[in-house]
Rosetta silent file (secondary structure, phi, psi, omega in degrees, C-alpha in Angstrom):
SEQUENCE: XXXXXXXXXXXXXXXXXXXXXXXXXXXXXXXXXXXXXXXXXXXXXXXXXXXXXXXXXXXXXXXXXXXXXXXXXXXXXXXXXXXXXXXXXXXXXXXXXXXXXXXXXXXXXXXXXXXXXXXXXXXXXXXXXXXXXXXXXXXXXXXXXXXXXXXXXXXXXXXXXXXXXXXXXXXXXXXXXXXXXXXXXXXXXXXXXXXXXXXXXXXXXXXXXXXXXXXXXXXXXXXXXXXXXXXXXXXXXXXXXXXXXXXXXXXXXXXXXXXXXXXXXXX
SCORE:     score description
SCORE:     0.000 S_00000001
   1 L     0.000  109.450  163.211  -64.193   64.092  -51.390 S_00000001
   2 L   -35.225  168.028  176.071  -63.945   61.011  -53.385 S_00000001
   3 L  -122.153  132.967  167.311  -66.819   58.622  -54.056 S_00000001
   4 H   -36.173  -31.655  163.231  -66.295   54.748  -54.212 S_00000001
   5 H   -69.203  -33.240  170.092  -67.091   54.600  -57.819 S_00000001
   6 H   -62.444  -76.990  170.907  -64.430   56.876  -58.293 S_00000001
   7 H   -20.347  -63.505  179.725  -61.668   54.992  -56.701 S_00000001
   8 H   -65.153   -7.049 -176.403  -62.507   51.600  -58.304 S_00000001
   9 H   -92.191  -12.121 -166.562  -62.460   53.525  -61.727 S_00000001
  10 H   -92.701  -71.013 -171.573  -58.780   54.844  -60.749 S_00000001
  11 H   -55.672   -7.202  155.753  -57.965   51.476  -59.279 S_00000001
  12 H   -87.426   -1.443 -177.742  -59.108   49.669  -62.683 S_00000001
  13 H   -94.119  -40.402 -177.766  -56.827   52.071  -64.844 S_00000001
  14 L   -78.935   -5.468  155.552  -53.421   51.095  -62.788 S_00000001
  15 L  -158.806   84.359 -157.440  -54.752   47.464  -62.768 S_00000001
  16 L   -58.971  141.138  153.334  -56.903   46.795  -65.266 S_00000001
  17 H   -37.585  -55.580  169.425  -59.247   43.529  -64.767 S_00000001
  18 H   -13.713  -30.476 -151.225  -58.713   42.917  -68.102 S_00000001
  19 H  -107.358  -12.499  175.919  -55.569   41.335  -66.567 S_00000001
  20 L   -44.695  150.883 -175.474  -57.209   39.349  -64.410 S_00000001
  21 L   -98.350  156.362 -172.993  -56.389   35.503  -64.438 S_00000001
  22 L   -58.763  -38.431  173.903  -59.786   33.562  -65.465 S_00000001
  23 L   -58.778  -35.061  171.883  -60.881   32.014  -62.369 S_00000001
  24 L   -41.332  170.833 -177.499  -60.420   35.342  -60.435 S_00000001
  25 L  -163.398  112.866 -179.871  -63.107   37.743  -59.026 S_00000001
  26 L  -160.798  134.229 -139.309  -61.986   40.815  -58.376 S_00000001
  27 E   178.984 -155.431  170.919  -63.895   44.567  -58.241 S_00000001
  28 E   -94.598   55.460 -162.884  -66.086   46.209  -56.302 S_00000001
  29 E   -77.197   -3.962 -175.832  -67.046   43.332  -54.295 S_00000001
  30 E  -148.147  141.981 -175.914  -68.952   44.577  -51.510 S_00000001
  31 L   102.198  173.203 -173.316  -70.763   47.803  -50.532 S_00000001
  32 L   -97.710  144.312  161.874  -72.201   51.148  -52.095 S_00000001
  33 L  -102.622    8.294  165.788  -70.831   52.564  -54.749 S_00000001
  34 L  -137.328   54.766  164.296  -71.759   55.911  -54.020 S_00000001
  35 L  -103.737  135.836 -144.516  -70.675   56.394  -50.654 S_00000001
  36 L   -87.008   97.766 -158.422  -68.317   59.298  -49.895 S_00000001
  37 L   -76.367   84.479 -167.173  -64.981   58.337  -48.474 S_00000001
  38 L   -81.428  -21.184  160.865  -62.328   60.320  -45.869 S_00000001
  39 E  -137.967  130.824  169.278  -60.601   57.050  -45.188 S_00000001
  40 E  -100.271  124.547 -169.168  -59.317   54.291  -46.881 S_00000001
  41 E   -97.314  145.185  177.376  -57.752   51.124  -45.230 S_00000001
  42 E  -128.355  152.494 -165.808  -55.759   48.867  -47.445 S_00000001
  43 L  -168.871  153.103  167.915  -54.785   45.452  -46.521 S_00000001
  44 L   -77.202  -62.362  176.668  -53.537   42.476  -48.258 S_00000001
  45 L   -77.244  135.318  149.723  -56.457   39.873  -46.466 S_00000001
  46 L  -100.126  117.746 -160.759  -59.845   40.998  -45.311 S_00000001
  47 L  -132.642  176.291 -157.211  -59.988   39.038  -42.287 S_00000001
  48 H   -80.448  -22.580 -162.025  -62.518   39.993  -39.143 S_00000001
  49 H  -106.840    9.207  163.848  -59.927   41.532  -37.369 S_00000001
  50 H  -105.575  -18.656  164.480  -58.965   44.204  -40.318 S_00000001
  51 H   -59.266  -41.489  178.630  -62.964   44.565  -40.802 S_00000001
  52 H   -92.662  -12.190  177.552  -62.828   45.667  -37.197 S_00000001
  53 H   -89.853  -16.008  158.366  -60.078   47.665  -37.391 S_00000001
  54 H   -67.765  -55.570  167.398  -61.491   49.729  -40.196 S_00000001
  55 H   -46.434  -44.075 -161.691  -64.696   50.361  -38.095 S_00000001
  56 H   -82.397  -25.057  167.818  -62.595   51.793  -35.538 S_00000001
  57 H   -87.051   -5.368  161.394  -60.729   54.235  -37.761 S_00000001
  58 L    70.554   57.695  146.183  -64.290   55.030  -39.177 S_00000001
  59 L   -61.004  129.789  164.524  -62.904   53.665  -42.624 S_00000001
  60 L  -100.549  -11.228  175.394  -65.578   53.376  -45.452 S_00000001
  61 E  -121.289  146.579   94.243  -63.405   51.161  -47.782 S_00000001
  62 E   -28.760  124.908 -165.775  -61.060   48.380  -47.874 S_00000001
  63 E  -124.201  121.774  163.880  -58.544   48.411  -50.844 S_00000001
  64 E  -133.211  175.896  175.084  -57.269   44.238  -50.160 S_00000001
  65 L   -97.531  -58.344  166.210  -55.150   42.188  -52.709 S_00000001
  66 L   -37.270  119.478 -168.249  -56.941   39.187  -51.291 S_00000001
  67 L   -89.363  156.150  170.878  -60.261   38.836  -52.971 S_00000001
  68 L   -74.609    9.943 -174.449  -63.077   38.316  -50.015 S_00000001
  69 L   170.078  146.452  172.951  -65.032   35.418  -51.770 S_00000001
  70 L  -114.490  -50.860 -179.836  -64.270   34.048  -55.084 S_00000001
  71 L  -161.954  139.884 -177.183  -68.150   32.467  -55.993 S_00000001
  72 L  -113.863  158.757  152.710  -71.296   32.794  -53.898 S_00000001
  73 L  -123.273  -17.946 -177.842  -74.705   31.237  -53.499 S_00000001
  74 L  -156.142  159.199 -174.199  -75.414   32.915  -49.974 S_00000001
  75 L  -136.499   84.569  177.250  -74.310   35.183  -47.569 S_00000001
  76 L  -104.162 -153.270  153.808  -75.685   34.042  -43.822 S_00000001
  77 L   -76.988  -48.206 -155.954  -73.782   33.683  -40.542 S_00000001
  78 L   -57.530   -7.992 -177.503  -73.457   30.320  -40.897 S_00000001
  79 L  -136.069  142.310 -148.472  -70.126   30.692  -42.753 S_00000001
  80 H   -86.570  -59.759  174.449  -67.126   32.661  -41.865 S_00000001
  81 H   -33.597  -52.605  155.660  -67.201   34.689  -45.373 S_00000001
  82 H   -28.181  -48.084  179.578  -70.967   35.544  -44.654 S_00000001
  83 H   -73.085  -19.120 -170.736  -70.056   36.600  -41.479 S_00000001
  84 H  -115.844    4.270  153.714  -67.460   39.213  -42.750 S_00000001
  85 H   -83.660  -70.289 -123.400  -69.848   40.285  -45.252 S_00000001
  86 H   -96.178  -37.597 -172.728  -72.755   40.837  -42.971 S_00000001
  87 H   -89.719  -17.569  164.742  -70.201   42.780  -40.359 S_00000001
  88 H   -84.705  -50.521  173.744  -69.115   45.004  -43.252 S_00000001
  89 H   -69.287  -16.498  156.959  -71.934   45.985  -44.396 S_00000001
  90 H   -84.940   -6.840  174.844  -73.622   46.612  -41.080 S_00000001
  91 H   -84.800    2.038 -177.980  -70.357   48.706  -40.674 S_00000001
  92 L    64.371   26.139 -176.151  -71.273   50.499  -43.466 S_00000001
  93 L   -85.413  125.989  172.977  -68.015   49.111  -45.104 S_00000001
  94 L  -122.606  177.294  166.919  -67.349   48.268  -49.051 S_00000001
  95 E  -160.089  148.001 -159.614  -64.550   46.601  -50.076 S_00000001
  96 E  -129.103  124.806  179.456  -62.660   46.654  -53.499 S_00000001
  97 E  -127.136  148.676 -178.189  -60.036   43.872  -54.082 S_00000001
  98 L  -131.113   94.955 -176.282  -57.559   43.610  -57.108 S_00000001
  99 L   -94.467  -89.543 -174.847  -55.795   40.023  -56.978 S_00000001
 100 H   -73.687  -25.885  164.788  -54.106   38.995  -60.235 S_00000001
 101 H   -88.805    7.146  166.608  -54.687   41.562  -61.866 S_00000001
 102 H   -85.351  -46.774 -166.422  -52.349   43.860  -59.356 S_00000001
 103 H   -54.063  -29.915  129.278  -49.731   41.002  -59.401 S_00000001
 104 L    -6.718  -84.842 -158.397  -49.864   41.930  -63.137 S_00000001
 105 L   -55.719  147.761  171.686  -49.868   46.011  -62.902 S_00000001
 106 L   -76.454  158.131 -167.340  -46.790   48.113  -63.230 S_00000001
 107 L    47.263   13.025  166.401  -45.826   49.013  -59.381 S_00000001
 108 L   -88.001 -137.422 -169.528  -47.844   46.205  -58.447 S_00000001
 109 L   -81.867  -32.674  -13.711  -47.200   43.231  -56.650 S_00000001
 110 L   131.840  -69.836 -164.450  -44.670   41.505  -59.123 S_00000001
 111 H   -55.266  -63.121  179.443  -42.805   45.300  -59.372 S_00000001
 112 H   -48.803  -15.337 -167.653  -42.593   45.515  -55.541 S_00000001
 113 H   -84.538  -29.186 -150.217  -41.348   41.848  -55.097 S_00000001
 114 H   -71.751  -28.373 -156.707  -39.025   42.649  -57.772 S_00000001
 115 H   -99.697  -31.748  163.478  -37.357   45.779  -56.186 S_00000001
 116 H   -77.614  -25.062  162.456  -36.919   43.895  -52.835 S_00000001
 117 L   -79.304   15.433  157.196  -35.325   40.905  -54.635 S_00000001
 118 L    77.869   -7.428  172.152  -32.392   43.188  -55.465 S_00000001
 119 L   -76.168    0.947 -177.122  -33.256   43.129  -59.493 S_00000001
 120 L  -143.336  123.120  171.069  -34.655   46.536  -59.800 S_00000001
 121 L  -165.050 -167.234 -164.290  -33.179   49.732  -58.718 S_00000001
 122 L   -59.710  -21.469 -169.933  -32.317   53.104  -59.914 S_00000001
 123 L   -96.816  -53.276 -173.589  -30.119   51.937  -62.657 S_00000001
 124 L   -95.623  145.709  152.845  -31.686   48.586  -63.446 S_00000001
 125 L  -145.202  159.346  176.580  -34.963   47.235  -64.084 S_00000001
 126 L  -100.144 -179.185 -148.967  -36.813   44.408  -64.485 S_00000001
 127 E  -103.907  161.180  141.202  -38.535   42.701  -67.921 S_00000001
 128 E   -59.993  137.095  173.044  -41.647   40.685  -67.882 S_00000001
 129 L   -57.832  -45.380 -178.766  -41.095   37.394  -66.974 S_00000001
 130 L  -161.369  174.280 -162.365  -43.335   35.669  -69.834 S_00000001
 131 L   -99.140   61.813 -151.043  -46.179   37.000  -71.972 S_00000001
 132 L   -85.693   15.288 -170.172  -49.521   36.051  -70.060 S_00000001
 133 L   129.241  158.344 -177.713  -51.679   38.156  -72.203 S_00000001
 134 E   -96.331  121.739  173.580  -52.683   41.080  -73.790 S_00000001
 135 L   -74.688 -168.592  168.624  -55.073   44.528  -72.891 S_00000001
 136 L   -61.172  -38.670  172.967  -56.849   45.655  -75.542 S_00000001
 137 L   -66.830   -5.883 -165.904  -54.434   48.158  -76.243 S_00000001
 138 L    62.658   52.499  116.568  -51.717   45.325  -77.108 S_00000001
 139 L  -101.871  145.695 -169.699  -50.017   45.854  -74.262 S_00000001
 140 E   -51.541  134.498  155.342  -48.381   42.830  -72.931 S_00000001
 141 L  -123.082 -177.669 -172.853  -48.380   41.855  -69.162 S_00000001
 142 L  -149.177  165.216  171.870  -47.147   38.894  -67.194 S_00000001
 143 L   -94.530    7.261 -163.321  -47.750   37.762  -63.802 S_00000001
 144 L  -124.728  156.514  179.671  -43.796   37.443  -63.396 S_00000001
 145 E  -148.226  134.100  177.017  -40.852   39.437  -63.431 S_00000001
 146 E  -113.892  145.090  172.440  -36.519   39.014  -64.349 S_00000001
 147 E   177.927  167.738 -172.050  -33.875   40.615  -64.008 S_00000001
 148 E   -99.630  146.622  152.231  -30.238   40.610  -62.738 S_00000001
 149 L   -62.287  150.032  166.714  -28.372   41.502  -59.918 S_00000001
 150 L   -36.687  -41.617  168.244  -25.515   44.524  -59.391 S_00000001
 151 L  -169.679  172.986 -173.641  -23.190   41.062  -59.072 S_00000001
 152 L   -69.239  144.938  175.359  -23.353   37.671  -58.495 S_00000001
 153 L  -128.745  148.705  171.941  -24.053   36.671  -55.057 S_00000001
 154 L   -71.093  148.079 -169.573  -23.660   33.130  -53.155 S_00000001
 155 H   -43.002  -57.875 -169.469  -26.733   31.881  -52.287 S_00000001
 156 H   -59.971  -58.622  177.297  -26.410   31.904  -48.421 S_00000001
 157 H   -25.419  -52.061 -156.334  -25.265   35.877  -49.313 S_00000001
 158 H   -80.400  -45.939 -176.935  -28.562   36.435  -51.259 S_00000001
 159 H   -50.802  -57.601  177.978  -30.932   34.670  -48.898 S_00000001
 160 H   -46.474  -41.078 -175.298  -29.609   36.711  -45.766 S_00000001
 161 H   -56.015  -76.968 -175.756  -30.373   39.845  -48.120 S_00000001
 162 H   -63.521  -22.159  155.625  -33.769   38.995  -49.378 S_00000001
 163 H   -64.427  -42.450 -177.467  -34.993   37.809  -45.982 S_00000001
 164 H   -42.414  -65.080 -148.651  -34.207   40.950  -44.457 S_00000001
 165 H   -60.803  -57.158 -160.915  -35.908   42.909  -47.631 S_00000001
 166 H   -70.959    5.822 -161.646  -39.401   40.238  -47.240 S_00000001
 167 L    21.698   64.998  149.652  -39.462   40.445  -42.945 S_00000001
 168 L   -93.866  158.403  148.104  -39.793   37.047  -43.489 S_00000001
 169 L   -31.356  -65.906 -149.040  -39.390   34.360  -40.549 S_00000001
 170 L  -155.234 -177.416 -150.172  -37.706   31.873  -42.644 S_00000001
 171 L   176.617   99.156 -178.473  -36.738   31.092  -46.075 S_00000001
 172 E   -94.353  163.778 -177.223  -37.175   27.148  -47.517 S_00000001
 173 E  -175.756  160.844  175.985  -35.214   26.676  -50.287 S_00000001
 174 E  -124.544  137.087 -165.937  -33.243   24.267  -53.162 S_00000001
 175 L  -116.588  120.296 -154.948  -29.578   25.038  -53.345 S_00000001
 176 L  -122.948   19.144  175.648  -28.686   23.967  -57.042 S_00000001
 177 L    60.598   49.240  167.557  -24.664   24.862  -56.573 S_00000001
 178 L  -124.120  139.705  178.982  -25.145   28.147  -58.673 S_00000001
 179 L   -90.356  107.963  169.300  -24.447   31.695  -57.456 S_00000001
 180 L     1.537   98.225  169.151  -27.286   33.874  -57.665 S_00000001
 181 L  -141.596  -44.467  165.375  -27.260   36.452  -60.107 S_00000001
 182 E   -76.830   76.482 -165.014  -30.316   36.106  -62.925 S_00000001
 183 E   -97.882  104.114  147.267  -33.442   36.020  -60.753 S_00000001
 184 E   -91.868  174.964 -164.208  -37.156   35.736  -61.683 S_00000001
 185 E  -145.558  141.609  178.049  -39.751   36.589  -58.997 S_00000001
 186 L  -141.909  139.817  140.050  -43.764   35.463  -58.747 S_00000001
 187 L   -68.130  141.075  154.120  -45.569   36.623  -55.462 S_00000001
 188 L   102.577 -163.932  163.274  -47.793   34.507  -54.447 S_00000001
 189 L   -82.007   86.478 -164.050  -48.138   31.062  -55.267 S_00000001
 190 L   -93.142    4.538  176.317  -45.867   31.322  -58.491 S_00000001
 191 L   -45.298    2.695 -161.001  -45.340   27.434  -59.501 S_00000001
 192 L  -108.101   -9.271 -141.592  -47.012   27.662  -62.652 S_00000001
 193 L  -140.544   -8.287  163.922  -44.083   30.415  -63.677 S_00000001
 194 L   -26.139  -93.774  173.115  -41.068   27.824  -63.142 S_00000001
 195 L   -47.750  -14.662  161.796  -40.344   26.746  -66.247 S_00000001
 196 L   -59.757  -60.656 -173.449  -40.708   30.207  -67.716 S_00000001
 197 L   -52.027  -33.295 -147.315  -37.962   31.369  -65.211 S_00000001
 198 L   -93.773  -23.200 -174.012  -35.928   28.038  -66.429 S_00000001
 199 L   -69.168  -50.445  163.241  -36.664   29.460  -70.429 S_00000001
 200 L   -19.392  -34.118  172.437  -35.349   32.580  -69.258 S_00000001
 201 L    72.745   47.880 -171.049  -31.814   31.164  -68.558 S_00000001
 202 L   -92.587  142.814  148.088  -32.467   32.355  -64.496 S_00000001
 203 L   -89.769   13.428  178.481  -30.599   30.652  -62.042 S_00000001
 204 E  -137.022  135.414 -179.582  -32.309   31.576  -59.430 S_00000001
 205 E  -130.158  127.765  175.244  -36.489   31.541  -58.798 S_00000001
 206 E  -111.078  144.969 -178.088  -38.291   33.394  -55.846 S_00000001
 207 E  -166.468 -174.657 -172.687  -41.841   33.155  -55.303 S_00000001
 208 L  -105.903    0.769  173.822  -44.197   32.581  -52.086 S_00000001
 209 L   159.411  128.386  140.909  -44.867   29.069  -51.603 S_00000001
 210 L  -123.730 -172.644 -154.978  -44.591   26.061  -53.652 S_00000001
 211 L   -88.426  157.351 -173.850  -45.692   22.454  -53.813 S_00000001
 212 H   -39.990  -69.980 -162.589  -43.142   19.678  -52.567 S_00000001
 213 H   -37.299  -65.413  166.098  -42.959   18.313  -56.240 S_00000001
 214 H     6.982  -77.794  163.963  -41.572   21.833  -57.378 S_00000001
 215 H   -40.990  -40.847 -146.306  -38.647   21.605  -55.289 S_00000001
 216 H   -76.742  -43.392 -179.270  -38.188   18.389  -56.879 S_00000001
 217 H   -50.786  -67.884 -170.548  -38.787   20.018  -60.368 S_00000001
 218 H   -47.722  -53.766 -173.323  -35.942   23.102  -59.535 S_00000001
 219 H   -61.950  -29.152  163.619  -33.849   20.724  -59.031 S_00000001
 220 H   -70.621   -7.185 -172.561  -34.198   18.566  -62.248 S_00000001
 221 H   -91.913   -6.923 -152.300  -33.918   21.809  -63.911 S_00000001
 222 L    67.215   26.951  169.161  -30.542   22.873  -62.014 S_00000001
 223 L   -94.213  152.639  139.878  -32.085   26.244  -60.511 S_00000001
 224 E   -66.613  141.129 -171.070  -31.820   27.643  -57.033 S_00000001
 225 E  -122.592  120.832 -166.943  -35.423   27.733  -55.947 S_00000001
 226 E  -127.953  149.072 -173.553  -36.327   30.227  -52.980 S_00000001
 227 E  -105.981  100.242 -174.147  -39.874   29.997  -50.944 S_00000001
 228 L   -74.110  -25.597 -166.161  -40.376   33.890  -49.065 S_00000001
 229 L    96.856  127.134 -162.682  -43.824   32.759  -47.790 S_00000001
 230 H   -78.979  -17.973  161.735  -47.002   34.246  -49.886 S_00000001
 231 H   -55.941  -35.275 -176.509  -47.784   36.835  -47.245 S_00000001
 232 H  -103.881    1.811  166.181  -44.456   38.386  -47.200 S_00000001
 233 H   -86.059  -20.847 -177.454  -43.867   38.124  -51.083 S_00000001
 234 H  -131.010    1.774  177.004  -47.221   40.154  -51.638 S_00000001
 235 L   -93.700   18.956  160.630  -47.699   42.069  -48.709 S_00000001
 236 L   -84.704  -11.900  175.405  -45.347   44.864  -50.261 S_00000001
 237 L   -64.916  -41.856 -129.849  -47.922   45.885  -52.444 S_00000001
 238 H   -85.458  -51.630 -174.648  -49.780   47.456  -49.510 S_00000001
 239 H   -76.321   -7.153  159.579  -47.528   50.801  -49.204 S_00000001
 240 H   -62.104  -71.832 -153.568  -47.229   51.054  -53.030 S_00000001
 241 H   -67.695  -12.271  177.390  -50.407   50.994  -53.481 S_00000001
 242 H  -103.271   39.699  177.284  -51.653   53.330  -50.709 S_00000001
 243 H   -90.671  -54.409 -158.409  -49.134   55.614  -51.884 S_00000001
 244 H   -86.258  -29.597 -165.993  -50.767   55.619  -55.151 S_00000001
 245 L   -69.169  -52.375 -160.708  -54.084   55.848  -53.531 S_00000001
 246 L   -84.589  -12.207  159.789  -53.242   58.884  -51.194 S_00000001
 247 L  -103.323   28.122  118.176  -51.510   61.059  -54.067 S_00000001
 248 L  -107.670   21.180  173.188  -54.507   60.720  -56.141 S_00000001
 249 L  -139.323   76.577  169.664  -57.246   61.546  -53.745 S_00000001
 250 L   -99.536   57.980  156.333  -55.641   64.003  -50.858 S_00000001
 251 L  -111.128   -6.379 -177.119  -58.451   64.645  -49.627 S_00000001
 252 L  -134.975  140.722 -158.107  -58.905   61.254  -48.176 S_00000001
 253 E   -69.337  142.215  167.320  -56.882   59.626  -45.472 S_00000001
 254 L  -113.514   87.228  173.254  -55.169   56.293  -46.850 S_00000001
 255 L  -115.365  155.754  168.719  -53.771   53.927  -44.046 S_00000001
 256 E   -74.053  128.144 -172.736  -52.366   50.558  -43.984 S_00000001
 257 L   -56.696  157.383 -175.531  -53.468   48.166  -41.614 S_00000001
 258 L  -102.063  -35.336 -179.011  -51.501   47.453  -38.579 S_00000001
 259 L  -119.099   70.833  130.543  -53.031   44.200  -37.385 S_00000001
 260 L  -151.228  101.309 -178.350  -52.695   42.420  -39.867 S_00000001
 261 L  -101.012  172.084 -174.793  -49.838   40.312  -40.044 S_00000001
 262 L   -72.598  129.860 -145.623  -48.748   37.029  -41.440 S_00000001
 263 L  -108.454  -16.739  140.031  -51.194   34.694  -39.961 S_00000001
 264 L   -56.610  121.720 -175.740  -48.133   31.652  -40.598 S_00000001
 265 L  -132.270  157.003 -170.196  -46.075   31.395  -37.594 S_00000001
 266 L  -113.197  156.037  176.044  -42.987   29.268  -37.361 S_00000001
 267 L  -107.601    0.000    0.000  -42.100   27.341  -34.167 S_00000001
């Protein structure tokens, strides 16, 4: 039977911190680290109602993407983050979250966005997007990923595709009169990774939400620019990784949560 200490040392070799973006906080943030595990719940968000749904499956861990708390001075009731500390840990509940530095990791969020955006498949794969740093070992990672399609596709053609792939709602987007074929991808909030994709020579950029001005930016650059929504751009990591999770420890159950869904709704 695993131990929690184990698990976060397996979950820091497929995505090291090291990889982490600076601001981040991301670990073993809650909980014992020597408590002996038969089920693990993975989730992108730890939100009260995946915290309760873990009690109920008599989960001892949380694997999220989401970190629960970025910097603390207290942990009461008085705050909803307090509150979902104080009910995990009377639940006897840790939780281990790996944010930037999964989006990073090979098969991590970045790989998975990559393989639903139609650039990666058995034949093809995709490159790092840009060069965000180094491990120790010199190898490179990025928080981004490029690569081409099987053929060029018309926009409306691609969009219909890639919603399907993200079970997204909707799909905002800037249509820059180009057909789709060189595509980087960012999960998340990827605006920071634009102009990389524009060095790149992509005509197309997917990521999970950007800022008005953005749009305004793809368009001075001449890219198509497509918005999936950051829940459904990063919640593909969850079945990777508890994939990865349940062939190396089968002795302990790995499931994903079911209620928890994208907490965006569209009218």
């Amino acid at each position: 039977m695993a131990i929690i200490s184990e698990i976060y040392e397996y979950l820091d070799k497929i995505a090291p911190a090291a990889m982490k973006m600076e601001h981040d906080n991301v670990g073993h943030l809650v909980g014992s680290v020597s408590s002996d595990v038969k089920k693990i719940l993975v989730s992108l968000d730890i939100t009260s109602d995946v915290i309760a749904e873990a009690i109920e499956l008599g989960a001892r861990l949380i694997v999220s993407h989401h970190p629960l708390f970025f910097s603390l001075k207290s942990v009461t009731d008085a705050d909803t983050t307090g509150k979902k500390i104080i009910q995990m840990l009377s639940g006897g509940l840790a939780a281990i979250c790996m944010h930037t530095n999964l989006d990073a990791a090979l098969d991590g969020v970045n790989d998975a966005l990559a393989i639903a955006a139609g650039i990666t498949d058995g034949g093809r794969k995709a490159e790092l997007l840009a060069e965000n740093g180094r491990l120790p070992t010199g190898q490179a990672y990025s928080y981004g990923r490029v690569g081409h399609l099987s053929e060029p596709n018309t926009l409306a053609e691609y969009m219909q595709k890639l919603k399907t792939a993200l079970k997204a709602d909707r799909l905002r987007y800037h249509d820059a009169g180009l057909k789709v074929y060189k595509i980087a991808v960012v999960g998340g909030s990827g605006g920071d990774e634009l102009h990389n994709a524009a060095s790149s020579g992509c005509d197309t950029f997917v990521t999970g939400e950007m800022k008005y001005h953005m749009f305004l930016e793809a368009k001075e650059l001449g890219m198509n620019l497509i918005e999936g929504g950051h829940f459904c751009t990063e919640n593909l990591v969850t079945e990777v990784l508890a994939g990865k999770l349940q062939a190396e420890f089968p002795e302990t159950q790995v499931v994903v949560s079911r209620k928890h869904t994208d907490t965006v709704k569209f009218y």
